[in-house]
C-alpha positions as MATLAB code, in Angstrom:
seq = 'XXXXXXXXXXXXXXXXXXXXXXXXXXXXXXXXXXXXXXXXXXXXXXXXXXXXXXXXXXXXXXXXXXXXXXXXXXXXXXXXXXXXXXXXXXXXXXXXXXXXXXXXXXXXXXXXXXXXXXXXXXXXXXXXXXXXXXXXXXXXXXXXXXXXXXXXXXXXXXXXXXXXXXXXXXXXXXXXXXXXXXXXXXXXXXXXXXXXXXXXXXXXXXXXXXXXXXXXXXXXXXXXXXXXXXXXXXXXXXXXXXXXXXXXXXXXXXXXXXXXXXXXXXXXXXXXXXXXXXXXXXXXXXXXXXXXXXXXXXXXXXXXXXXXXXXXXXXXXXXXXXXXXXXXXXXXXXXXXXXXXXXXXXXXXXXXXXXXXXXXXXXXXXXXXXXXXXXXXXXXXXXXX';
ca = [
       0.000    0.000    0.000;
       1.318    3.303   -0.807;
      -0.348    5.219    2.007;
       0.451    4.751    5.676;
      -1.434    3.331    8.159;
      -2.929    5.881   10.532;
      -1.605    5.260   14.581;
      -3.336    2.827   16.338;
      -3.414    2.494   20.198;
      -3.791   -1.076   21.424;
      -6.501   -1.750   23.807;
      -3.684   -4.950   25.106;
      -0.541   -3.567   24.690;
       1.772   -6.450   26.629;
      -0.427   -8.881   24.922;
       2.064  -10.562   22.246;
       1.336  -14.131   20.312;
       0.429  -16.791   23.250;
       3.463  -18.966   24.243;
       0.696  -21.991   23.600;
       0.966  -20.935   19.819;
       5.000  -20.021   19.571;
       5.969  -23.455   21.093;
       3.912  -25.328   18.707;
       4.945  -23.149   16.220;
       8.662  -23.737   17.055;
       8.128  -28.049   17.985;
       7.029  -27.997   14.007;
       9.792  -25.705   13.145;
      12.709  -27.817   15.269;
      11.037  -31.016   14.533;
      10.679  -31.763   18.284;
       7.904  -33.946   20.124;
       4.929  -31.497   21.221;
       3.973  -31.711   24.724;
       3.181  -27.779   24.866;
       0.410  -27.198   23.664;
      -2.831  -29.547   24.836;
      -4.515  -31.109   22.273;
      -4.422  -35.161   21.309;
      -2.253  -36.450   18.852;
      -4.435  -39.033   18.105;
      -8.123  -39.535   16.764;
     -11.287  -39.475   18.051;
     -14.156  -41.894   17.743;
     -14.554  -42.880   14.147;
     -18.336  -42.805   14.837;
     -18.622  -39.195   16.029;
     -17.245  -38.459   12.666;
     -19.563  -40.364   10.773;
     -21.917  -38.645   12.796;
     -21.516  -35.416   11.617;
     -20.756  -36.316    8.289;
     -24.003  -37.925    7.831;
     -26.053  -34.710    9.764;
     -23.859  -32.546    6.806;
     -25.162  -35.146    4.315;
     -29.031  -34.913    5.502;
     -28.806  -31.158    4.751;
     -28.349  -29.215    8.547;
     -25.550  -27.232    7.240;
     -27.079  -23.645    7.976;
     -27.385  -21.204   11.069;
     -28.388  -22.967   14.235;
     -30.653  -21.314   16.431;
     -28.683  -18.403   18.350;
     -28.492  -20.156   21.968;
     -27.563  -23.922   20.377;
     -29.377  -26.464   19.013;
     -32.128  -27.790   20.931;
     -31.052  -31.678   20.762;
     -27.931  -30.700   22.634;
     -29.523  -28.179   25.264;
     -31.659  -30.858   26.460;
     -28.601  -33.340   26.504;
     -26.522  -31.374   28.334;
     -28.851  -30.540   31.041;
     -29.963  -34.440   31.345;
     -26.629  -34.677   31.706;
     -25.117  -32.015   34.321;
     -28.850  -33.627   36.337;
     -27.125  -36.876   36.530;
     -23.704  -35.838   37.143;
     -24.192  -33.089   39.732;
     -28.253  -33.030   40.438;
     -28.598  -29.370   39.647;
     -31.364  -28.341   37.227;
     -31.074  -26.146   33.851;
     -33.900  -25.112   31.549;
     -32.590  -26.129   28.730;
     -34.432  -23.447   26.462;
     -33.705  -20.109   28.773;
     -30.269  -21.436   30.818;
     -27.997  -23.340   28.765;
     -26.035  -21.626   25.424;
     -24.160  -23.132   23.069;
     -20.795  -21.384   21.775;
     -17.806  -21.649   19.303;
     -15.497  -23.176   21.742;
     -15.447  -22.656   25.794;
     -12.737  -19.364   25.329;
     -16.132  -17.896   23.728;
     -18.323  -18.888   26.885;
     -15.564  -17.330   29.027;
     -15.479  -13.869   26.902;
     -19.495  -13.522   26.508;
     -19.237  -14.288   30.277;
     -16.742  -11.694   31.474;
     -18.037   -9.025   28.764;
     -21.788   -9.154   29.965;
     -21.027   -8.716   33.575;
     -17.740   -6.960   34.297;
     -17.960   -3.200   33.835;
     -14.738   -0.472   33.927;
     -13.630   -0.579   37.775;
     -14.965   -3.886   38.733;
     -12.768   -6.141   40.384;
     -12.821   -9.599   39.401;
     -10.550  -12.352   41.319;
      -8.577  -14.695   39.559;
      -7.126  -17.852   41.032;
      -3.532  -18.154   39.528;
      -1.756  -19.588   37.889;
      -4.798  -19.287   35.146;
      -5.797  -19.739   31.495;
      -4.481  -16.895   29.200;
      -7.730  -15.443   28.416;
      -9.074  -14.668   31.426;
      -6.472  -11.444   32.094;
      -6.996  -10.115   29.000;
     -10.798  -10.023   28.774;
     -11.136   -8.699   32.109;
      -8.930   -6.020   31.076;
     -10.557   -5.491   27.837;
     -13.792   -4.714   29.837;
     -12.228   -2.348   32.019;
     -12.302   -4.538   35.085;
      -9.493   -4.641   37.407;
      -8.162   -8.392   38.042;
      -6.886   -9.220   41.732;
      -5.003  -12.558   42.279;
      -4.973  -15.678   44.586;
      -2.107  -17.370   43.859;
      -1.976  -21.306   44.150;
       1.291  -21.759   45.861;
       4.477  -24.232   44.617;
       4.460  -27.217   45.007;
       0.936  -27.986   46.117;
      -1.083  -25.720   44.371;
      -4.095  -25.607   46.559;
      -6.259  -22.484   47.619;
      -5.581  -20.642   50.528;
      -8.977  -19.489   51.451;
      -7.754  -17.010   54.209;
      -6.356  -15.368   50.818;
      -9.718  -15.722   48.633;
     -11.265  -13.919   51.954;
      -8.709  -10.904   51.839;
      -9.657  -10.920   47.746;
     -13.389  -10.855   47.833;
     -14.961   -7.680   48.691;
     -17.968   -5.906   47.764;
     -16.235   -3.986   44.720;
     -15.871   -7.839   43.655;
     -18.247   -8.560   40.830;
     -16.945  -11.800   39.215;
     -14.433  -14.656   40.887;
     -12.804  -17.080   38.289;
     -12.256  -20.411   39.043;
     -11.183  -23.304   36.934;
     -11.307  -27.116   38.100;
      -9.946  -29.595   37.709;
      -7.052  -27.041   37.236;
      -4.580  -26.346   33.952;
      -1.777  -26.332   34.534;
      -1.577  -27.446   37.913;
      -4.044  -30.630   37.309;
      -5.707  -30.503   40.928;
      -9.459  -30.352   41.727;
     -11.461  -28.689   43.953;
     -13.161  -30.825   46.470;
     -16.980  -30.121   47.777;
     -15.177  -28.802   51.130;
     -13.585  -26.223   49.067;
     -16.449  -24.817   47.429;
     -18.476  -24.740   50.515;
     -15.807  -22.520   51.641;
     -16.373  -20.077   48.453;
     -20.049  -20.212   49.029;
     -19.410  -19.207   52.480;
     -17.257  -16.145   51.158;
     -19.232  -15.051   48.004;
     -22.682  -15.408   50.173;
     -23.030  -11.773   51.191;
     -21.514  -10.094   48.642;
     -22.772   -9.032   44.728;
     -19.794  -11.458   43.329;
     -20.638  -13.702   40.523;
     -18.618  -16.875   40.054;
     -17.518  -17.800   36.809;
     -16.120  -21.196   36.895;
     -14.167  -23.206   34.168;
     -14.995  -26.987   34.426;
     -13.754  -27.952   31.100;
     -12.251  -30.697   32.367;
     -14.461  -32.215   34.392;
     -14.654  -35.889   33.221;
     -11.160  -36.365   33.409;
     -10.292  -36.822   36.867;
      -7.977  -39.582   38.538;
      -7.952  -41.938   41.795;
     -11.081  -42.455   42.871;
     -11.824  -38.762   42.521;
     -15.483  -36.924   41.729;
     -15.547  -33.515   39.647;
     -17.668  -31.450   41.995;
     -19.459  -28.649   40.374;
     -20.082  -25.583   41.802;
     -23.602  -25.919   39.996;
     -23.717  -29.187   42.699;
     -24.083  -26.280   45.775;
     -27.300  -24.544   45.196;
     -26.102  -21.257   46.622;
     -23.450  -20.711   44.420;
     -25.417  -22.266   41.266;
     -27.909  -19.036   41.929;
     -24.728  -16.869   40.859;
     -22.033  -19.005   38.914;
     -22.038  -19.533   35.384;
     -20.438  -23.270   34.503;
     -18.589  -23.521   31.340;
     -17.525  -26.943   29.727;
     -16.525  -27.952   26.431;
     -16.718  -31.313   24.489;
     -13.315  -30.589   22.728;
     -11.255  -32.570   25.574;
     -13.555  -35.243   26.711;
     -14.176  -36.547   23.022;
     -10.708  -35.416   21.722;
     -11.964  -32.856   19.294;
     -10.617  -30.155   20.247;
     -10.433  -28.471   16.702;
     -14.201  -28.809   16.238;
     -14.743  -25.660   19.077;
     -17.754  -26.298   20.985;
     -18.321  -24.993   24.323;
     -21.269  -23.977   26.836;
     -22.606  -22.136   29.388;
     -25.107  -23.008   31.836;
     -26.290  -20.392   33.817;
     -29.661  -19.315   35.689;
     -32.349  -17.311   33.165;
     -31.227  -14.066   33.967;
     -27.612  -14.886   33.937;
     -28.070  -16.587   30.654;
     -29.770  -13.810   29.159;
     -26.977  -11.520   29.053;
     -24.643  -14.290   27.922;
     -26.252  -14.678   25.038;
     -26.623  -10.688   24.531;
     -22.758  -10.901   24.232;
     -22.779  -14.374   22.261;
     -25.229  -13.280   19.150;
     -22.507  -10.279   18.480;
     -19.290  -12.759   18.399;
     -20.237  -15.694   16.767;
     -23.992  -15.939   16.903;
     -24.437  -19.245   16.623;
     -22.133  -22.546   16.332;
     -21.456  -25.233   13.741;
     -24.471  -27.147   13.287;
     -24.272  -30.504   12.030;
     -21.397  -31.193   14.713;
     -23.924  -30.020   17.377;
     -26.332  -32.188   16.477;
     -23.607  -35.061   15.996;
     -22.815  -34.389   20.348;
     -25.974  -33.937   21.055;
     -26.355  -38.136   19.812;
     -23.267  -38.885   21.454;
     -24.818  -37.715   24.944;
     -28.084  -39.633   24.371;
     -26.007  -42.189   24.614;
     -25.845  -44.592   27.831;
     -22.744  -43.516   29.389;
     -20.983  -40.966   27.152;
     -18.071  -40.584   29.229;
     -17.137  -44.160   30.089;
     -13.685  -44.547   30.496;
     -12.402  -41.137   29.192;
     -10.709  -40.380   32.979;
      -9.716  -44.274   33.531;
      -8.079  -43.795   29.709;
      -6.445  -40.635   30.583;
      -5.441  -41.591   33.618;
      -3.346  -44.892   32.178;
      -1.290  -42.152   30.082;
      -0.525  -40.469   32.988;
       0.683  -43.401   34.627;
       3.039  -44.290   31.642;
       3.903  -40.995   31.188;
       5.498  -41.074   35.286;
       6.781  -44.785   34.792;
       8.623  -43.774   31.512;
       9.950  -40.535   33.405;
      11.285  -42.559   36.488;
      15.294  -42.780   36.449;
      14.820  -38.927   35.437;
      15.770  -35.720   37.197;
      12.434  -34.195   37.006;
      10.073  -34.327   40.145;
       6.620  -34.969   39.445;
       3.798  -32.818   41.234;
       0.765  -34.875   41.699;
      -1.744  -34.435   38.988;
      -5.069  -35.297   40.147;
      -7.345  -34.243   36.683;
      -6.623  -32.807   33.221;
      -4.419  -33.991   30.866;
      -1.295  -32.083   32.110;
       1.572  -33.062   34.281;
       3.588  -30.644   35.602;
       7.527  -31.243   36.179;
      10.052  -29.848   38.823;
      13.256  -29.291   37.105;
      15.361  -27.370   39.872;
      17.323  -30.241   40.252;
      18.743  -29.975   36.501;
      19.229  -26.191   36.367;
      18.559  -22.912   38.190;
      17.440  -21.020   35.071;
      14.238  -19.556   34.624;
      11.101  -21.458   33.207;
      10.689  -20.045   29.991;
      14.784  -19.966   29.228;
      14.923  -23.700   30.783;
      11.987  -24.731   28.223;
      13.286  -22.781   25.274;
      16.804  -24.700   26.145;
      14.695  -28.103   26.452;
      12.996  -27.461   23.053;
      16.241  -26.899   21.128;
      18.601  -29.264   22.254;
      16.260  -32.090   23.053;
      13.452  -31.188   21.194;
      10.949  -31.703   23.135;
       8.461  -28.809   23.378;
       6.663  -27.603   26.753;
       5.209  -25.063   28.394;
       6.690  -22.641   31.168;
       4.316  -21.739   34.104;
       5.217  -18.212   33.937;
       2.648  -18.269   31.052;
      -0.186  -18.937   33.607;
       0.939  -15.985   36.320;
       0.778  -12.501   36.884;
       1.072  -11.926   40.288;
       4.290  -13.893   41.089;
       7.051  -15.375   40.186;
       6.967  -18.463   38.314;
       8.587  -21.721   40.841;
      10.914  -23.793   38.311;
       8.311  -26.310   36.789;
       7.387  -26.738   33.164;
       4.179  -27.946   32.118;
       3.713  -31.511   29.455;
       0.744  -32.484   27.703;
      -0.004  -36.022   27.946;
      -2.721  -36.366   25.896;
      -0.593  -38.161   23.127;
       0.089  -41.549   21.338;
       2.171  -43.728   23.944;
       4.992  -44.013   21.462;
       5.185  -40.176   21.286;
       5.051  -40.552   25.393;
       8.173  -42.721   25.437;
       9.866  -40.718   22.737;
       9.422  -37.672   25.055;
      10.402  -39.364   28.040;
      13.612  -40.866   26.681;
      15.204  -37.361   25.475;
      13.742  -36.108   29.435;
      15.630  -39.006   30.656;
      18.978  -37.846   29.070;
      18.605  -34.171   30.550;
];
């Protein structure tokens, strides 16, 4: 172009490319083993493909209706009923979006206003910072603390206050993999109950939780259902993630302005693969085996890393292990991973991606949502660190 472009101010300024999408970017690049960025490297169910391919074929390739298709509404709520016995209209409380990063953003921009405060437990997802601050809200951080990552709820007291107007949880918890237990969110509900705080809480990882364990909701403790908005995602549990659908469920009025917010971003969501989830939870037990399954790789993933200088820190859900290197090196996370990627070439992902508020402890976060031969690949170049 011959003319120049006029100045532009950036509404995120120290926002950059996310580290998520330069070590991918750079595994391709080096030719290393990917364990940054969290998606599978393997396939999902054959028939969830046919499934959509066949709802493309019988013509329900245009708009859906703005909140989701029906079919999937209803399956969702008969579904959180039977997981967590909490109750969702499924034609005024439960919307249907392009991927849970879009129920997070309609969430934030319908209720956070310039000079709100919103709390964020840290380390976090990247989007949650930025939207906040894109809204003019004003974030304020509890920090889960190296090496056990767990809430300190005298802290989430000091946070909350009545300027609060949204608190951000996410459970179970990337990158730390823990998850909340019912005693913890009874302490929230205790904490939230007399102020206007809404809770916004990220459960898109909910069916993939190890030991024994139960994904508690905060949708399971009426008090905090009345004000939470529950986001999940079928990307991770059927290992789709490139197909980008998400929801929220949220009470009428909640769900409202949601989907005020939604019908400007995307307005409404690929069809055919709705429809194709919507069959897959109809069926008997949609989720069987999908923590059991994940929860073998992580048990490889340890055995094959056992001889090795890393430390494991105990993952109890996701599909994310997070390593302790400070017996290998004093440098910081993101120099130590950089380092690991090039001469190893095996890509991960530094912590200090997921705070704000501290200092990142020297731990790097792997992905083992892959093949088991690209597990034992990774582990035998972590071995020889």
């Amino acid at each position: 172009m011959s003319t120049a472009c006029p100045p532009v101010a950036s509404k995120l300024p120290d926002v950059g490319v996310t580290v998520f999408s330069v070590m991918t970017r750079l595994a391709v690049e080096h030719g290393a083993i990917n364990l940054a960025q969290g998606f599978p490297d393997f396939d999902c169910d054959p028939a969830l493909v046919a499934s959509v391919t066949a709802h493309m074929k019988q013509g329900n390739n245009q708009y859906a209706p703005m909140p989701g298709v029906l079919a999937l509404r209803e399956a969702i709520a008969a579904a959180v009923a039977r997981a967590q016995g909490a109750t969702y209209d499924p034609a005024t409380e439960i919307t249907i979006t392009s991927g849970a990063t879009e129920a997070l953003f309609c969430a934030i921009a319908a209720f956070v206003n310039p000079g709100d405060e919103v709390v964020i437990v840290e380390p976090c997802y990247d989007s949650y910072v930025p939207v906040v601050r894109l809204n003019g809200g004003r974030p304020v951080f509890v920090t889960l603390r190296y090496p056990d990552y767990r809430i300190d709820w005298d802290d989430m007291r000091r946070a909350v206050s009545s300027r609060t107007r949204m608190v951000i949880l996410n459970t179970p918890h990337n990158p730390s993999g823990q998850v909340l237990a019912r005693a913890d969110l009874d302490q929230l509900a205790a904490i939230v109950e007399r102020t206007p705080a809404l809770v916004l809480s990220d459960e898109v990882y909910e069916h993939i939780v190890f030991d024994g364990r139960a994904h508690c909701s905060v949708c399971a403790i009426p008090s905090l259902a009345a004000r939470s908005c529950v986001v999940g995602s079928f990307g991770k549990t059927f290992h789709t993630t490139g197909w980008k659908v998400g929801y929220v469920a949220a009470p009428a009025p909640l769900a409202a302005e949601i989907q005020r917010i939604h019908q400007f971003v995307t307005f409404a969501t690929h069809t055919p693969t709705q429809l194709a989830y919507a069959e897959a939870l109809r069926a008997r037990d949609p989720y069987r085996g999908v923590g059991a399954f994940y929860q073998r790789k992580r048990d490889l993933f340890l055995s094959l890393l056992r001889g090795s200088r890393f430390r494991p820190i105990p993952s109890q859900g996701t599909y994310f292990q997070l390593l302790d290197y400070s017996a290998i090196t004093g440098e910081r996370d993101h120099d130590f991973a950089m380092r690991l990627l090039r001469e190893r070439l095996v890509a991960s992902i530094p912590t200090s991606a997921f705070l704000y508020a501290s200092d990142a402890p020297p731990v790097l976060r792997f992905c083992f949502a892959k093949k088991d031969d690209t597990l034992e690949r990774a582990a035998e170049r972590l071995r020889a660190v």
